[in-house]
VEXDREN-2710 file (C-alpha; in Angstrom, 1 decimal):
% VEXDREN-2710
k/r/px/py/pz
1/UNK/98.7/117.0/78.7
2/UNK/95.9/114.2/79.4
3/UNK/94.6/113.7/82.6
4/UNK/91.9/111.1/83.9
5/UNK/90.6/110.9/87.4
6/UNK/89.8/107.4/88.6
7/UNK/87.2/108.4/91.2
8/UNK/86.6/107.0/95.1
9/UNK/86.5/103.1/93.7
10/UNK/85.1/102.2/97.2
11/UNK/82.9/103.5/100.5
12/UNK/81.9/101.7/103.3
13/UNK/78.6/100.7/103.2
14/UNK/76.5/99.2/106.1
15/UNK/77.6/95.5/105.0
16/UNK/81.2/96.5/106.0
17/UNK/84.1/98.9/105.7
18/UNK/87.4/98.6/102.8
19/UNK/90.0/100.8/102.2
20/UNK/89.9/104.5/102.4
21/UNK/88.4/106.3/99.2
22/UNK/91.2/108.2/97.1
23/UNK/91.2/110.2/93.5
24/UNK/93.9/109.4/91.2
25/UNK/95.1/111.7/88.5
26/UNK/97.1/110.7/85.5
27/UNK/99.2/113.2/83.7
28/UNK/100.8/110.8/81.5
29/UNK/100.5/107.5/80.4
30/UNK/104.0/106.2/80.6
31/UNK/103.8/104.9/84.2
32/UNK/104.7/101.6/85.0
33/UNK/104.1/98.6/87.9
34/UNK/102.5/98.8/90.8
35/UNK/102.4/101.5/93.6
36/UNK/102.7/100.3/97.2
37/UNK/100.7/103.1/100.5
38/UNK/99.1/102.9/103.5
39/UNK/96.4/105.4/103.6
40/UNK/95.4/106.4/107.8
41/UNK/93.9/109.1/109.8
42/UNK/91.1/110.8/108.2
43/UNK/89.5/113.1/110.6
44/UNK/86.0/113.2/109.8
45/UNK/86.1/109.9/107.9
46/UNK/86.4/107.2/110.8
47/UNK/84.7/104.7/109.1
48/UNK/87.5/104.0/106.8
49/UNK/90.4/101.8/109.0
50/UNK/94.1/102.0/107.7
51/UNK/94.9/99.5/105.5
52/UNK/97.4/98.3/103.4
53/UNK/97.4/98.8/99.5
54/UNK/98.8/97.8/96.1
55/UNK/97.8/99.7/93.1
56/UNK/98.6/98.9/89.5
57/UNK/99.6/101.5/87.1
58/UNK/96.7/103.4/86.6
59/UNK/95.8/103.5/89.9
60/UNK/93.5/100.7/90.7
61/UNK/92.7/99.1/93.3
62/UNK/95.0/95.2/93.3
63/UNK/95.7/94.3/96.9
64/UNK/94.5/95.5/100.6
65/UNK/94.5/94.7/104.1
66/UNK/92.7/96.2/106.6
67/UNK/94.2/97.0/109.8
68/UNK/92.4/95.4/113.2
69/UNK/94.4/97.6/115.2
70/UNK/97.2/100.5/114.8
71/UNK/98.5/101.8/111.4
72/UNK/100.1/100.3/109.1
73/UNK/103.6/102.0/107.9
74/UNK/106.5/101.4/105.4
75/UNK/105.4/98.7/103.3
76/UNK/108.0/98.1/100.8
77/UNK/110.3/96.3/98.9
78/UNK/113.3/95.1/100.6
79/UNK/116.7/94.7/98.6
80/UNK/116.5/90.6/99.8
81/UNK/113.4/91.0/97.4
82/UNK/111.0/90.3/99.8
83/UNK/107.5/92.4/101.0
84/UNK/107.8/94.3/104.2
85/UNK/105.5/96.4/106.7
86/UNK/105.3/96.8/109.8
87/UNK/102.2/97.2/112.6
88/UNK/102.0/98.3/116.0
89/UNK/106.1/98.4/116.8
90/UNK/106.5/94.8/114.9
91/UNK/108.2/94.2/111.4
92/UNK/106.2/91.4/109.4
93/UNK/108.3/89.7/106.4
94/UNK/105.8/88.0/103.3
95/UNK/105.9/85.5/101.2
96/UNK/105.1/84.9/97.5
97/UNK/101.4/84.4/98.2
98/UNK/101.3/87.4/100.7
99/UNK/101.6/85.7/103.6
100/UNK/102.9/86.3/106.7
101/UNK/105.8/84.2/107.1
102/UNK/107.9/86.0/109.8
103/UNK/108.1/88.7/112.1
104/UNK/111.2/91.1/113.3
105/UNK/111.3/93.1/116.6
106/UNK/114.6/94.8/118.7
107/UNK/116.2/92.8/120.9
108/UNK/117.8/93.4/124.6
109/UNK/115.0/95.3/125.7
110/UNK/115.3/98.1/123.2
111/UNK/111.9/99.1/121.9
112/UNK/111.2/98.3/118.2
113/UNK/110.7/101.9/116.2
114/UNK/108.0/101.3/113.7
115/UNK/109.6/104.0/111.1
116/UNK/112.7/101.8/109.2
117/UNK/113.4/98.2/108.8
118/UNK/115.8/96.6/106.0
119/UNK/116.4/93.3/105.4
120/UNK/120.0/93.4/103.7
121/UNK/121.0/90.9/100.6
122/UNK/123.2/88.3/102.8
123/UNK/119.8/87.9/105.5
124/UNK/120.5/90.8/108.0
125/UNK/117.9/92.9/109.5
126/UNK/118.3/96.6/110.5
127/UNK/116.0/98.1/112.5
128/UNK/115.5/101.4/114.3
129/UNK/114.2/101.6/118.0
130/UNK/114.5/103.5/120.9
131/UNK/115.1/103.2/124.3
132/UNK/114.6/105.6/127.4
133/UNK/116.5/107.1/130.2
134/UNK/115.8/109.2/133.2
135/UNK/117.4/112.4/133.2
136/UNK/118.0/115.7/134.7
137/UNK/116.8/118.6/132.3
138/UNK/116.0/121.2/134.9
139/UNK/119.8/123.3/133.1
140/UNK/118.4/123.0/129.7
141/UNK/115.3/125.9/129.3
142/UNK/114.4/124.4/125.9
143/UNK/110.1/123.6/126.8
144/UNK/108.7/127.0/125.7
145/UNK/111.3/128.8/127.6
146/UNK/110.7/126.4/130.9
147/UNK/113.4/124.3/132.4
148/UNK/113.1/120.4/132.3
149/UNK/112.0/118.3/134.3
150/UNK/114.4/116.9/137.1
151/UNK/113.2/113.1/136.7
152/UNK/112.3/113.6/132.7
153/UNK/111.9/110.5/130.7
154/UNK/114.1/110.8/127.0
155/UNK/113.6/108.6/124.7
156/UNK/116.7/108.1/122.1
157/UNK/117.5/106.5/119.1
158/UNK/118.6/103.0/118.5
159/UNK/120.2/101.2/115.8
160/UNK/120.2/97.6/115.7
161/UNK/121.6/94.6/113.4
162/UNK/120.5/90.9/113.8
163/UNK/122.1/88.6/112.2
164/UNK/119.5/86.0/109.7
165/UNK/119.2/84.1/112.9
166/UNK/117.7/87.1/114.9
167/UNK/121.3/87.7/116.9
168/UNK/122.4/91.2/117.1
169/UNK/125.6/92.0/115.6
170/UNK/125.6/95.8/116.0
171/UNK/124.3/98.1/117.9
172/UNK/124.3/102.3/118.5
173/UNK/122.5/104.5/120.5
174/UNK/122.1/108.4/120.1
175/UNK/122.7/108.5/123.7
176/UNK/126.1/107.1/123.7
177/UNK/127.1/109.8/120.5
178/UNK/124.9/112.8/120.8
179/UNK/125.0/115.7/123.7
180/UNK/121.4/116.5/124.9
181/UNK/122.0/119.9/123.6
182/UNK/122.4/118.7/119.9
183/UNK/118.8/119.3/119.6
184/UNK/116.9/121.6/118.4
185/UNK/114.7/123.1/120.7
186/UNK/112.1/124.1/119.1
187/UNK/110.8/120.8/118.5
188/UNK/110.2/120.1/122.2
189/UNK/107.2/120.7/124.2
190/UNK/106.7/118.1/127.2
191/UNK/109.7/118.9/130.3
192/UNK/108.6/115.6/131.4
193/UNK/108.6/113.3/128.8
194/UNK/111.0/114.2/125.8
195/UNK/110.9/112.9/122.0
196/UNK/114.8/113.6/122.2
197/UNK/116.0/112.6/118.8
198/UNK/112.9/111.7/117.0
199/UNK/115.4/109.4/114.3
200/UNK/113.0/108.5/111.6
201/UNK/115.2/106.6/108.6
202/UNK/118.1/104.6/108.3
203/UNK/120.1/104.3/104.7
204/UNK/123.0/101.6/104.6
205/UNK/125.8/103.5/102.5
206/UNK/127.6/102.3/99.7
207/UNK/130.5/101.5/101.8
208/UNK/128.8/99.8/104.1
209/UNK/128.1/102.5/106.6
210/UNK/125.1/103.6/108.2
211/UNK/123.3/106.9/107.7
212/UNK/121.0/108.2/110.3
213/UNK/117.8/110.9/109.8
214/UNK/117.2/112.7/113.4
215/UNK/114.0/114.6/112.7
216/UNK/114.3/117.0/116.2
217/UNK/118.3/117.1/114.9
218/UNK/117.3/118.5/111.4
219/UNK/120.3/116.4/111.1
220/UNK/121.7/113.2/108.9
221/UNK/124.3/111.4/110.9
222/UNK/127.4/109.5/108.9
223/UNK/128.3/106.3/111.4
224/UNK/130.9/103.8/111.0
225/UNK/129.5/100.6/110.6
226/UNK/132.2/99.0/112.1
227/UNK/133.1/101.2/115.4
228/UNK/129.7/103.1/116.0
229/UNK/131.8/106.4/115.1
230/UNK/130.1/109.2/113.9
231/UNK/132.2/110.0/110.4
232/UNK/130.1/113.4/110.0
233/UNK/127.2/115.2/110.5
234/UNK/125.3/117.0/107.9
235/UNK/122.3/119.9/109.0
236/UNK/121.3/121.0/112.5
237/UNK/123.3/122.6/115.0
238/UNK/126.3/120.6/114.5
239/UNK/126.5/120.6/111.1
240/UNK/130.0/120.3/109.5
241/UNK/128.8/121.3/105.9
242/UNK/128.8/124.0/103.8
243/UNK/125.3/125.0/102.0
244/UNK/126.8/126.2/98.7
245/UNK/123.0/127.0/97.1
246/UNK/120.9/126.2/99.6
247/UNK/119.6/129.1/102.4
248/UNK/117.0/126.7/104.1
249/UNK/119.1/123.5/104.6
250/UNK/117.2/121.2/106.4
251/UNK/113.8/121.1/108.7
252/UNK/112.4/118.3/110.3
253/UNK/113.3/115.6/107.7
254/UNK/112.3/112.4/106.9
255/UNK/113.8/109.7/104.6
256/UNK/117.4/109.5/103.7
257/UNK/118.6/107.4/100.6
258/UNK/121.9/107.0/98.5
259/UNK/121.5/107.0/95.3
260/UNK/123.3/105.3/92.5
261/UNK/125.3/108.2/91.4
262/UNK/126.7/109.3/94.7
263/UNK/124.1/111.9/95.8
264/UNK/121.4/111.7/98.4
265/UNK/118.0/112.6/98.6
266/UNK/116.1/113.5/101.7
267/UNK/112.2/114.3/102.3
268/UNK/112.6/117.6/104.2
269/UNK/109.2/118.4/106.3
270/UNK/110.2/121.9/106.9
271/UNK/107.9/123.9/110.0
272/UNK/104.5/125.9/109.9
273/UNK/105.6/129.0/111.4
274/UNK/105.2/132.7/111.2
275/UNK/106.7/134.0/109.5
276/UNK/106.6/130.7/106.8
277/UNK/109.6/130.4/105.2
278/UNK/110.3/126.5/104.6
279/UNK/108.1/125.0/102.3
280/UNK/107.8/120.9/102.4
281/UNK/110.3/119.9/99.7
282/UNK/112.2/116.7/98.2
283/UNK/115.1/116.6/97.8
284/UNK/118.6/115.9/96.4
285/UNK/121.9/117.2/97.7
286/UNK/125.3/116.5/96.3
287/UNK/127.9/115.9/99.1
288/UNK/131.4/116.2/99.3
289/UNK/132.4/114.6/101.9
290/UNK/136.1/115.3/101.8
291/UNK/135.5/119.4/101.6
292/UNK/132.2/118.9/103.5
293/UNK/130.4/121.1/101.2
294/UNK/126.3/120.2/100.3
295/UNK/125.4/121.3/96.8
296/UNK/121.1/121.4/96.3
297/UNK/121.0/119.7/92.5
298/UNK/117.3/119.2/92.5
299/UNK/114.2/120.0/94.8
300/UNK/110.3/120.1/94.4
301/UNK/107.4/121.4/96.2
302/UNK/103.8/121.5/96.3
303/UNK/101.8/124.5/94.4
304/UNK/101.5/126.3/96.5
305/UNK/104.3/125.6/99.1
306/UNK/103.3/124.4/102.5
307/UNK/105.1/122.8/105.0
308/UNK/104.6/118.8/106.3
309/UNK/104.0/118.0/109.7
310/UNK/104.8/114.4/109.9
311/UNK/106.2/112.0/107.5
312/UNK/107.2/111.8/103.8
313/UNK/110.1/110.0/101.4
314/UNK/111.3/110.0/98.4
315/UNK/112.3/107.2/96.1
316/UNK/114.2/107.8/93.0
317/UNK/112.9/105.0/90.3
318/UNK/115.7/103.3/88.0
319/UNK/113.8/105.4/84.9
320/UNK/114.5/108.6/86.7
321/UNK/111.5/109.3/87.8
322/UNK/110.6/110.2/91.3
323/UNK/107.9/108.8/94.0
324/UNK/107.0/111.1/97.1
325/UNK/104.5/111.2/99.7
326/UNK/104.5/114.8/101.1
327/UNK/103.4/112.8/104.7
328/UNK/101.4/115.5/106.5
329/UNK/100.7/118.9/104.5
330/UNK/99.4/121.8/106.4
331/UNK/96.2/122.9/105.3
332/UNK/95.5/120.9/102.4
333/UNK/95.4/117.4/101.1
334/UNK/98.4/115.1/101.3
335/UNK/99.5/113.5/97.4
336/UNK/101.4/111.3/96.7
337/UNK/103.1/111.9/93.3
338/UNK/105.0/110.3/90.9
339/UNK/107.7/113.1/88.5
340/UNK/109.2/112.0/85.6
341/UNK/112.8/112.8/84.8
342/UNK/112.1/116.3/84.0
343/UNK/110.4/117.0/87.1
344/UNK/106.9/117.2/85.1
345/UNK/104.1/115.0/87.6
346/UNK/102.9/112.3/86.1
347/UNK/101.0/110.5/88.7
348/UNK/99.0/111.5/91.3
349/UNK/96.8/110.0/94.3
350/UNK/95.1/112.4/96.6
351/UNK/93.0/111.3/99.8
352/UNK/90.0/113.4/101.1
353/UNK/90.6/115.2/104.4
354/UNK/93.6/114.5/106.7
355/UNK/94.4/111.0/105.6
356/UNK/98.0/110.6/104.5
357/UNK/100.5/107.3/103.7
358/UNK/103.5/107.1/105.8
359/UNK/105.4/106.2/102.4
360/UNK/104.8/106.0/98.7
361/UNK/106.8/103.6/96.5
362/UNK/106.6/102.5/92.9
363/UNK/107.9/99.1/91.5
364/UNK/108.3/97.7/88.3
365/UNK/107.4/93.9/89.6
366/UNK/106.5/92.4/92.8
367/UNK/107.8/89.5/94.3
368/UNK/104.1/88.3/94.5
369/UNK/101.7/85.8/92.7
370/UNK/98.6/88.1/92.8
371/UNK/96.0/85.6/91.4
372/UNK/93.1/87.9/90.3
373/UNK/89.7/86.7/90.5
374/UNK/88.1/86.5/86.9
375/UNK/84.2/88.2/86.7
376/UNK/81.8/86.1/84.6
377/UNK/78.2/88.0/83.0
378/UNK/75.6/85.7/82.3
379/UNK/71.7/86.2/81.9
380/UNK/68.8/84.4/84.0
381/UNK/65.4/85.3/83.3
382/UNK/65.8/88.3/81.8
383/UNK/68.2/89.8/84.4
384/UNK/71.7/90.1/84.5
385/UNK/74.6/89.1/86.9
386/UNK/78.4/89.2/87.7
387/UNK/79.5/86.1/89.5
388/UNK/83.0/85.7/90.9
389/UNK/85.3/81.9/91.2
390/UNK/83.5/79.6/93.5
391/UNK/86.6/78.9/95.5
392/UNK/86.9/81.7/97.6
393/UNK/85.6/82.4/101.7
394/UNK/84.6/86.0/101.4
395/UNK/83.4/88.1/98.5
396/UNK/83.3/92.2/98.4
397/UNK/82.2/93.9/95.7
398/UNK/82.3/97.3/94.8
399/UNK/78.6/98.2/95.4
400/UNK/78.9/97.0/99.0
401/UNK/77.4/93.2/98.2
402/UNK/79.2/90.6/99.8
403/UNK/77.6/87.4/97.7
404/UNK/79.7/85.6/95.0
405/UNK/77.2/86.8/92.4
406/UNK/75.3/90.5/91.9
407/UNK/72.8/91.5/90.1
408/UNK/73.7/94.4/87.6
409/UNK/71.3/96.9/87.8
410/UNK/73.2/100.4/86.8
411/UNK/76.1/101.7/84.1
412/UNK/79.8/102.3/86.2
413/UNK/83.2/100.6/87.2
414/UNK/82.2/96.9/89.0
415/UNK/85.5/95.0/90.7
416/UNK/85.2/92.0/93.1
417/UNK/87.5/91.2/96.5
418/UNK/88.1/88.2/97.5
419/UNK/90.4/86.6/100.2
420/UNK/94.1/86.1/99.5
421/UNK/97.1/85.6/101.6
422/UNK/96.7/88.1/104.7
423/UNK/94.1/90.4/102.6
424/UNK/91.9/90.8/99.8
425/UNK/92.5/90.7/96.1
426/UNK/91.1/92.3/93.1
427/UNK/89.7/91.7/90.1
428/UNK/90.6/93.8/87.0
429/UNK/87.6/96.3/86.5
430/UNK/84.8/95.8/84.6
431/UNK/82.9/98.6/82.6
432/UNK/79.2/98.4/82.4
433/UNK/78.1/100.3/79.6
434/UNK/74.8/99.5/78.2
435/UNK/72.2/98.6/80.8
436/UNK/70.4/97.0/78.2
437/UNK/73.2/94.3/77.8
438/UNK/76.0/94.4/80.4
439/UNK/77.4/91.2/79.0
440/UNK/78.1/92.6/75.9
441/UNK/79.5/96.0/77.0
442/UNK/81.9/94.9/79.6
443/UNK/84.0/94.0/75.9
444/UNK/84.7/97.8/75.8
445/UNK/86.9/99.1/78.7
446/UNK/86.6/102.5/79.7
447/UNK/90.0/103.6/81.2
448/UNK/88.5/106.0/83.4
449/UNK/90.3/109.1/81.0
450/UNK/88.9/112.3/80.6
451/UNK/89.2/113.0/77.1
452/UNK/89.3/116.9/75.8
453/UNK/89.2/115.9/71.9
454/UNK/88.4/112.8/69.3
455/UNK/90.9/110.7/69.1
456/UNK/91.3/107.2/66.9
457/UNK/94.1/105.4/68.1
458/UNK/96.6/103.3/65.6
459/UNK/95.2/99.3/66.6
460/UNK/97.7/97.5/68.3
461/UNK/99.4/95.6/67.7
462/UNK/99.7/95.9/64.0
463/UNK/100.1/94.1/62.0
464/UNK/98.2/91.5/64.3
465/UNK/96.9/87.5/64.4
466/UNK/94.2/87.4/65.0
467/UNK/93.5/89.8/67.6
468/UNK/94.3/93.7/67.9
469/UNK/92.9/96.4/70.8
470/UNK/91.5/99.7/69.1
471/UNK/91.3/102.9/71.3
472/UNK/89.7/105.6/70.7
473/UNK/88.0/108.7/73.1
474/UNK/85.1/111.5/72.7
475/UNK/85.0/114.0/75.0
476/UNK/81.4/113.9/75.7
477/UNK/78.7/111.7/75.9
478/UNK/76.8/110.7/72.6
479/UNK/76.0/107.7/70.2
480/UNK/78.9/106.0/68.7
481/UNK/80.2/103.3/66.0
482/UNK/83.3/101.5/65.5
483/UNK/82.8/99.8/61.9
484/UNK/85.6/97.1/60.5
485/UNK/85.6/97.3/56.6
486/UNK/87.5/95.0/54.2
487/UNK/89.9/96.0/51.6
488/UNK/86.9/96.5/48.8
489/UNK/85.0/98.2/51.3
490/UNK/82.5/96.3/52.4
491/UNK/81.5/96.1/56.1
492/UNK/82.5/93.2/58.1
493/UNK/81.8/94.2/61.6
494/UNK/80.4/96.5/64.3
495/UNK/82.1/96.5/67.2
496/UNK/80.3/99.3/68.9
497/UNK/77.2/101.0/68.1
498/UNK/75.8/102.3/71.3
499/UNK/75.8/105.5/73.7
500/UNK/78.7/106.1/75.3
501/UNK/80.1/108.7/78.0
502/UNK/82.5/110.9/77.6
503/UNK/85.9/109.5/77.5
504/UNK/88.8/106.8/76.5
505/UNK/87.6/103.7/75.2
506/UNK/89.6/100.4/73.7
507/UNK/87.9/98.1/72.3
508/UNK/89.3/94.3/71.3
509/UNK/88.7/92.9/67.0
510/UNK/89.4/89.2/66.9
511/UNK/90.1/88.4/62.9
512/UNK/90.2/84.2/63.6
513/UNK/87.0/84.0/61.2
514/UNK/88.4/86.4/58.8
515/UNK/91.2/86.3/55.7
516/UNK/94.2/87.9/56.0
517/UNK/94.9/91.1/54.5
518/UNK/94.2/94.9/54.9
519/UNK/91.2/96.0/56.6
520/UNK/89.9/99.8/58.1
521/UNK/88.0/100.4/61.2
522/UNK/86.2/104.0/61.1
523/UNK/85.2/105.7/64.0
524/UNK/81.3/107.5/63.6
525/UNK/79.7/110.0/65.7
526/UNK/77.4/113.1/65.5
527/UNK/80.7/115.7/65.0
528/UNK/83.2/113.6/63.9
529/UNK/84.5/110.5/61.6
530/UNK/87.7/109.5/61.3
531/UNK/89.1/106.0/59.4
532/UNK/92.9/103.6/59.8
533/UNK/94.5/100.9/58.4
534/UNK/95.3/97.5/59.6
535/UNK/96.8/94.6/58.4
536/UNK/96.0/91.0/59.4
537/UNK/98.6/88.2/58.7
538/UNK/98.0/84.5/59.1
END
């Protein structure tokens, strides 16, 4: 198993404040497109504001915004294929270039929910909100054994449809369906002002039906689409299905989604209690809804099992694989992870302290043109610099400068910001290698691996015209050579021949100036030596 670690790419510095600082581990190489989180709440790290992020496939750093106020939740990829998130109780829609183009809130007084919002193939918009209602709890002794209040203020769920010209088509609310006492009580606290149904996710079924998470429910609600009916209720105290393998059911869940071949899967938070008995888990049930009878076919949890206090989904890729975030853990760290088909993690992201994303997602493309600044290396009396596109407002650089140009001065990872759309984008990374000559080293990129062994890599592609990548990894630091030889042996290149640091390493031959043919590129270090063919055809 290989892993690499791509470390804390940025801090805040005194010049100004990006994204929160995260570790990435990669278990295998076969992941794909860009991951889409927004990191908030970090206890003893209030310097770092919430923002909004794309990765690429490694885990680096492509896209952020930082947020002037409030969190940032559930930024996605809608099935109209366009970018989604939403900010302090408003939905924002973006366009190609990242832009805010629109905006999406409840209508008829109903409060906008900032946990779901779908915009729907033929334009429609879905949104969950909420809405409140004076009541008399003072029969119901569900607030640590206390009645409620006479006068409490409950806030329910809402479900809401607007048409593409912002004109509600349908609506349902939990307090026209549910009975007070559907609830689980444990969840409630306050007599006086009551999180009633807590609903969290919205799913549109594949027969056009809604389904409905209710976090203080531990409950996924069926409703017809059409009437507002409920069709049927699956977990909690009204539950009208039978577990077949499954002793914990469901706790405080997050996230519903259909999936292609009929089942469903469901982020379930579970509850830190004593005794603890249910562990934070994904999910995926197979329902039949005729027999209403719930079959667990797959679950995971975190080594070792703890529960999650807030938040958390799960998205099943196309591939098989599987993206959670485990929201809140107790006690620990909150990942993100990406599993592959056989359940084996792949992928990894990991925040210090308490900070968490509100969802994790993984996508193959983005409906985005993210137009990556290129970094240029050139010497001026006898120092070196990095210097970024003149075209741009802002500049931020990875060692905190803010200039269009930097002077390199130290080995490491250097990536330029620079304004684009509603944010900042990224340039690919740039590996300084050899103080000595950054311009020249920045030719070998250092993928950030952790390499337990030598290892030359097959070129690729081969056979090539007229330029392949070689990679190759040590697993510690030392002097080494990448030699090209012809087909009589004679040397024709040196691609590297410098000290390097431990790890994995690809370096770029171009063959325009030489014949075709067969030629060898040998590795050389202190403890090992290893040569391969390649063939160059013009």
């Amino acid at each position: 198993m290989k892993k690499f670690t791509v470390l804390m790419l940025f801090c805040c510095t005194s010049a100004f404040c990006q994204y929160f600082p995260y570790n990435v581990s990669v278990y295998n190489s076969t992941g794909t497109g860009y991951y889409l989180m927004t990191p908030t709440k970090s206890q003893n790290n209030t310097q770092y504001r919430p923002s909004l992020n794309i990765l690429d496939s490694k885990g680096n750093m492509v896209f952020y915004r930082i947020a002037s106020q409030g969190n940032f939740t559930n930024f996605k990829l809608q099935p109209n294929g366009k970018l989604t998130f939403c900010n302090r109780s408003k939905n924002y829609i973006l366009d190609s270039n990242l832009v805010i183009k629109d905006s999406v809130v409840c209508v008829n007084g109903i409060s906008t929910d900032n946990h779901e919002f779908i915009i729907l193939p033929n334009g429609h918009y879905v949104l969950l909100g909420s809405e409140t209602r004076v009541m008399d709890l003072s029969a119901y002794h569900y607030f640590n054994g206390q009645p409620g209040s006479t006068t409490a203020s409950v806030d329910g769920g809402v479900i809401q449809e607007l048409d593409e010209n912002k004109n509600l088509v349908f609506q349902w609310k939990a307090f026209d369906h549910f009975q007070f006492d559907d609830v689980d009580s444990s969840w409630l606290s306050s007599p006086q002002n009551v999180d009633w149904t807590h609903c969290n996710a919205i799913d549109v079924d594949t027969d056009g039906n809604y389904l409905l998470s209710s976090r203080y429910f531990s409950e996924i609600t069926k409703i017809s689409r059409a009437t507002g009916d409920i069709i049927w209720r699956f977990g909690g105290i009204r539950n009208q299905f039978t577990f077949t393998n499954d002793n914990l059911k469901l706790l405080g869940q997050h996230d519903i989604r259909r999936l292609p071949n009929g089942h469903i899967t469901i982020f379930d938070n579970g509850r830190n209690e004593i005794p603890f008995t249910h562990p934070a888990r994904a999910t995926e049930f197979q329902l039949d809804e005729i027999n209403k009878t719930a079959t667990l076919v797959w679950s995971y949890s975190q080594n070792p099992a703890t529960a999650s206090s807030f938040t958390g989904n799960v998205q099943r890729l196309s591939n098989g694989s599987t993206a959670i975030s485990f929201g809140g853990l107790v006690n620990t760290t909150n990942p993100l992870v990406v599993l592959n088909s056989a359940g084996s993690k792949i992928f990894e992201i990991t925040f210090p302290d308490t900070a968490y994303s509100y969802r994790f997602f993984n996508y193959q493309t983005l409906p985005a043109n993210l137009v990556r600044p290129e970094i240029s290396c050139y010497t001026e009396n006898g120092n070196y610099y990095f210097e970024a596109p003149a075209s741009y407002q802002s500049y931020k650089w990875s060692t905190g400068d803010t200039t269009r140009r930097i002077q390199v001065t130290q080995t490491g990872n250097y990536q330029v910001f620079v304004n684009y759309g509603m944010g900042y984008v990224g340039s690919l990374v740039k590996s300084v290698l050899n103080i000595q000559n950054p311009c020249e080293s920045i030719g070998i990129l250092n993928t950030n691996e952790t390499a337990h062994s030598y290892n030359l890599y097959q070129n690729y592609p081969n056979p090539f015209n007229p330029v392949t990548k070689i990679k190759f990894e040590i697993p510690k630091s030392e002097f080494v050579s990448i030699k090209i030889y012809d087909v009589m042996g004679r040397e024709v290149e040196n691609l590297v021949n410098e000290n390097l640091r431990e790890g994995s390493y690809e370096v770029e031959f171009n063959g325009t100036n030489k014949t075709s043919g067969i030629y060898y590129y040998k590795i050389i270090t202190e403890n090992f030596q290893e040569t391969k063919k390649m063939l160059l055809i013009k």
